[in-house]
N, C-alpha and C positions, 0 to 999 in steps of 0.2 A: 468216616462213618458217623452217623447222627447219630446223636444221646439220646436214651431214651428217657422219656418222663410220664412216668406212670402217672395219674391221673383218675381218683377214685369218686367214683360221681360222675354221671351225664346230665347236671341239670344245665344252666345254663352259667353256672359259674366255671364248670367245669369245662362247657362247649368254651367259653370267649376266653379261655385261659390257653385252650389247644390252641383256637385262633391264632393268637396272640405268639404262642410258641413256633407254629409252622413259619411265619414271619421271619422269628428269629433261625429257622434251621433247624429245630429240633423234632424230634419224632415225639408227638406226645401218643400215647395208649390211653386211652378213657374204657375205663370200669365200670360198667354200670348192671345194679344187679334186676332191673324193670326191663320191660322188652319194650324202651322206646327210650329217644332221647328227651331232653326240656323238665325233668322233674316235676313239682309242681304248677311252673308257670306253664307246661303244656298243657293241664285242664282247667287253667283260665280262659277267663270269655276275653274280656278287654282290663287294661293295665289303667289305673288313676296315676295322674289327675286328667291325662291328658284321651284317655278312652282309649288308649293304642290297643288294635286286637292282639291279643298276648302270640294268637299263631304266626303273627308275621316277624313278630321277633325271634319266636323258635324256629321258625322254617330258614331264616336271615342264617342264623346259630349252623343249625342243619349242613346248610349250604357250605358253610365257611370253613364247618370242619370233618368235609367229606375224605381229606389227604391225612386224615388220623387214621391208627390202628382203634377200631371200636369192637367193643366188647360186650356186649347185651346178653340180658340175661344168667350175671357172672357177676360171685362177688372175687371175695380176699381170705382164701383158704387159710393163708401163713406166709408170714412177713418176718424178715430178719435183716436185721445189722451185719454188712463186711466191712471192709476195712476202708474203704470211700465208696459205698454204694448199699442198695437196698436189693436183698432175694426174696424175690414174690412169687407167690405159688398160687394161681387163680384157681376157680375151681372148676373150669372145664378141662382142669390138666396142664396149660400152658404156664411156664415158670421163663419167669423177667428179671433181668440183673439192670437196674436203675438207679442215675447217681443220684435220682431227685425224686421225691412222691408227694403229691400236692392233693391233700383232702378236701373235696366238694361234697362231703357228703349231705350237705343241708339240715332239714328239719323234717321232725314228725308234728303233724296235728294234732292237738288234745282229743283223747277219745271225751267228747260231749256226755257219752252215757254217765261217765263218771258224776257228774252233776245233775244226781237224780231231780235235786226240786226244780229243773228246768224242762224234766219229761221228753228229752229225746231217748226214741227207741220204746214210751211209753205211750205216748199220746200220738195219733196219726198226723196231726200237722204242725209238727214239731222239724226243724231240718238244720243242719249246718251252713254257713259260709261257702262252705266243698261242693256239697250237697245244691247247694241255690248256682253254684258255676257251672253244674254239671247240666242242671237245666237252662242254662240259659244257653251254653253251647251244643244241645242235643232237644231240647223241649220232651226230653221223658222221664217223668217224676210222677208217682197217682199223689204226690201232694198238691202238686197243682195241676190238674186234669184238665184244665181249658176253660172253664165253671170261672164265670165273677170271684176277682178276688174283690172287696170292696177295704180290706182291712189288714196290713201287715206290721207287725212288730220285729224289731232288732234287740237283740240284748247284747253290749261290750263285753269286754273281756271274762271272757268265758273260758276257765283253766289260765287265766291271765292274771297276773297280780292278784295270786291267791294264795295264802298259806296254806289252806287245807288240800288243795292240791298240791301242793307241794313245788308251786311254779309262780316265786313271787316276782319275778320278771313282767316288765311290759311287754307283748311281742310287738309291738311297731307301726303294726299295718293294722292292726283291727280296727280301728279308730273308720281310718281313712277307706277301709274297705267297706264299713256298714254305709258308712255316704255314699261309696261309688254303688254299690249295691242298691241302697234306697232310691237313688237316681235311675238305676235302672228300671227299679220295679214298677218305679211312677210312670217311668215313660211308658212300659207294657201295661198298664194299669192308670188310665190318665185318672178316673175318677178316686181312687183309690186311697184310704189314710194310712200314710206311713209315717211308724214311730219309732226313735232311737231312744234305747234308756241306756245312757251311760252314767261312769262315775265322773269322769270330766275328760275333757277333749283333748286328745294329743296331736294336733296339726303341725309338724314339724317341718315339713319338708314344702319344697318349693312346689308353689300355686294351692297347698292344701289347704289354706284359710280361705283365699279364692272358689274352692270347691265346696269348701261346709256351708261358706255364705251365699252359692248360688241355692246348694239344696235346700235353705231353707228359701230365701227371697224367691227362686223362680222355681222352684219343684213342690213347693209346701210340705215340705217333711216337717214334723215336729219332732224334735229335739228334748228329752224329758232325761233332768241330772236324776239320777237315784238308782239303788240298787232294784232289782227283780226280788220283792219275799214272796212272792208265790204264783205257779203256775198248774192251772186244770182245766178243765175238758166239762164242758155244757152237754146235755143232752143230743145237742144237734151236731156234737163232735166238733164246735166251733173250741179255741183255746181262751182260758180266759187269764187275764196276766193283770198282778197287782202288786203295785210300787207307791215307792213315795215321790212324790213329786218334792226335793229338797230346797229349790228356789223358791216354789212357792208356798213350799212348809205343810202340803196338804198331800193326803194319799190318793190315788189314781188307780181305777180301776179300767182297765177296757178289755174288747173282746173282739178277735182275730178270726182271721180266714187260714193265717202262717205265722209262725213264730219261728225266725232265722236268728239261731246262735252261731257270735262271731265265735269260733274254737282259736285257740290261738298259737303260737307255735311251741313245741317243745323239741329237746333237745332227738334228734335220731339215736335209736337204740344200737346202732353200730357202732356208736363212736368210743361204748364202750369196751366192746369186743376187740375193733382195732388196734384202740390203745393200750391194750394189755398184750399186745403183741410185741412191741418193740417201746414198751414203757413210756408213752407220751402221757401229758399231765389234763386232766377232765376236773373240768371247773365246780363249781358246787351247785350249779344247775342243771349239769350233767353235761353240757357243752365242752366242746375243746379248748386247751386255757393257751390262748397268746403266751407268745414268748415276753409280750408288754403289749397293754391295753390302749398304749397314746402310739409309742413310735415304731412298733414291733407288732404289728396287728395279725398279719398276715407269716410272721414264722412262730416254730414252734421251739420246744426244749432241745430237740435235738436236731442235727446239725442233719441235710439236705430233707427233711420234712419240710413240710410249707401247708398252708390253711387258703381258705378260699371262700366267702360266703358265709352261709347262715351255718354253717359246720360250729362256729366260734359262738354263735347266737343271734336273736330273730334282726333278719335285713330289707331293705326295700330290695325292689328290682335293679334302680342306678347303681346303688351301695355296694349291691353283689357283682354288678360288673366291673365295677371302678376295683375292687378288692381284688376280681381275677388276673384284671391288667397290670396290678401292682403285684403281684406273686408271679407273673410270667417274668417281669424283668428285675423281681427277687433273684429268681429261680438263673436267669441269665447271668446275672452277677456272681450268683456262689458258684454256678460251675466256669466258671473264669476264673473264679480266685485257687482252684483244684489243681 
């Protein structure tokens, strides 16, 4: 008889983890409390650096882990400790006895509204990151009605490396997403000035310095260091945004068609709930706390739990698969050692 392994989360840390699992023999169950698989990366348009459309990678997922038990639209009523395994009680009723439960639960978006002087939710062409992917993979937004955009603005880390939001973390991708974004808008908008105001650039990962240098060399994005102090709304409902330009010691005033705040990640508000189920330890960002941050990424405090993705804190797309694949043959190892 196959083991079960519960499996809390269908994003895609969660799908390449089942993957990974059916491989090895085992029955993974994925939990998922959204009535679809891919979490966020399903309402992505296309993935940076390399432009991959985000649905071929969830559809790929989709595919691969159709021989799971899938659960949609379901969370994790109650969860408890036996004596080498985990009693799970979902909430359509069904209760699972599992030696392993491996959390994908991901990330929440910063609610944007929170940061009123940036005027989303006040101002009409004010939009999110979420908000700009939703139009680019559907084209229906009345922020951008089809009408000459001639002028778009980006502002970085937004509910990111903030104390007063209370999320002094970098989330990872903001950086690298207002580039692939800006790229994009230029290409729909060839005539069009697009502007990035951040506080400095976090190009980490492989080809992303490649990327920032084509947007600006062959897309003409301008790139402005400094903070946003102030955001309002003209007569003609155009936005009007003013910073300082800190390179070159001088303040910047201009004025917009769209103003796209990157929101950035925060921790998912289940992980608190979960975890006071069967006492696992939530970090001071609200994230779930590795059993060790260097060698022990992917387990937790207690013995056949396991992590998976951005559950721990904010990840790229490679990061969170590389992590699923490394907790599926976690996961194989401790129940060998059982």
């Amino acid at each position: 008889m196959k083991d079960n392994i519960v499996i809390v989360g269908g994003g895609i840390a969660g799908m390449e983890a089942a993957r990974q699992l059916l491989k090895l023999g085992y029955n993974p169950i994925i939990v998922e409390k959204s009535g679809h698989l891919g979490g966020h990366v399903a309402r992505w348009h296309c993935l940076f650096p390399d432009m991959t459309p985000a649905k071929d990678v969830v559809s790929s997922l989709v595919e691969a882990t159709s021989q799971a038990n899938i659960f949609l639209n379901t969370e994790i009523s109650f969860m408890n400790k036996l004596k080498d395994s985990y009693n799970i009680m979902l909430s359509n009723g069904v209760s699972v006895i599992a030696k392993v439960v491996l959390m994908t639960t991901g990330f929440s978006v910063f609610d944007a509204g929170k940061k009123e002087e940036y005027g989303y939710g006040i101002y009409d062409q004010v939009m999110t990151n979420s908000d700009l992917e939703h139009w680019f993979n559907t084209g229906k937004d009345d922020r951008i009605d089809g009408s000459q955009i001639n002028a778009v603005g980006f502002v970085h880390c937004v509910g990111s490396r903030d104390e007063k939001a209370r999320n002094s973390q970098c989330s990872k991708v903001c950086c690298i997403t207002a580039v692939k974004q800006a790229i994009e808008m230029k290409k729909k908008f060839p005539d069009a000035m697009i502007y990035c105001f951040y506080m400095d650039l976090r190009m980490f990962g492989k080809k992303y310095e490649d990327f920032y240098i084509a947007a600006q060399r062959d897309y003409g994005i301008r790139f402005i260091r400094g903070r946003v102090s102030e955001v309002s709304e003209n007569i003609e409902g155009k936005v009007i945004v003013k910073a300082e330009d800190t390179l070159a010691g001088k303040p910047v005033k201009v004025t917009l068609d769209l103003l796209v705040l990157m929101a950035g990640m925060v921790c998912n508000p289940d992980c608190s709930s979960i975890a006071g189920m069967v006492s696992l330890q939530v970090d001071s960002d609200g994230f779930f706390k590795s059993k060790d941050n260097i060698a022990d990424i992917t387990a937790s405090s207690k013995d056949g739990i396991y992590y998976a993705g951005a559950c721990t804190g904010p990840k790229t797309v490679p990061e969170t698969l590389a992590e699923a694949r490394s907790a599926a043959l976690e996961i194989h190892s401790y129940i060998n050692r059982l």
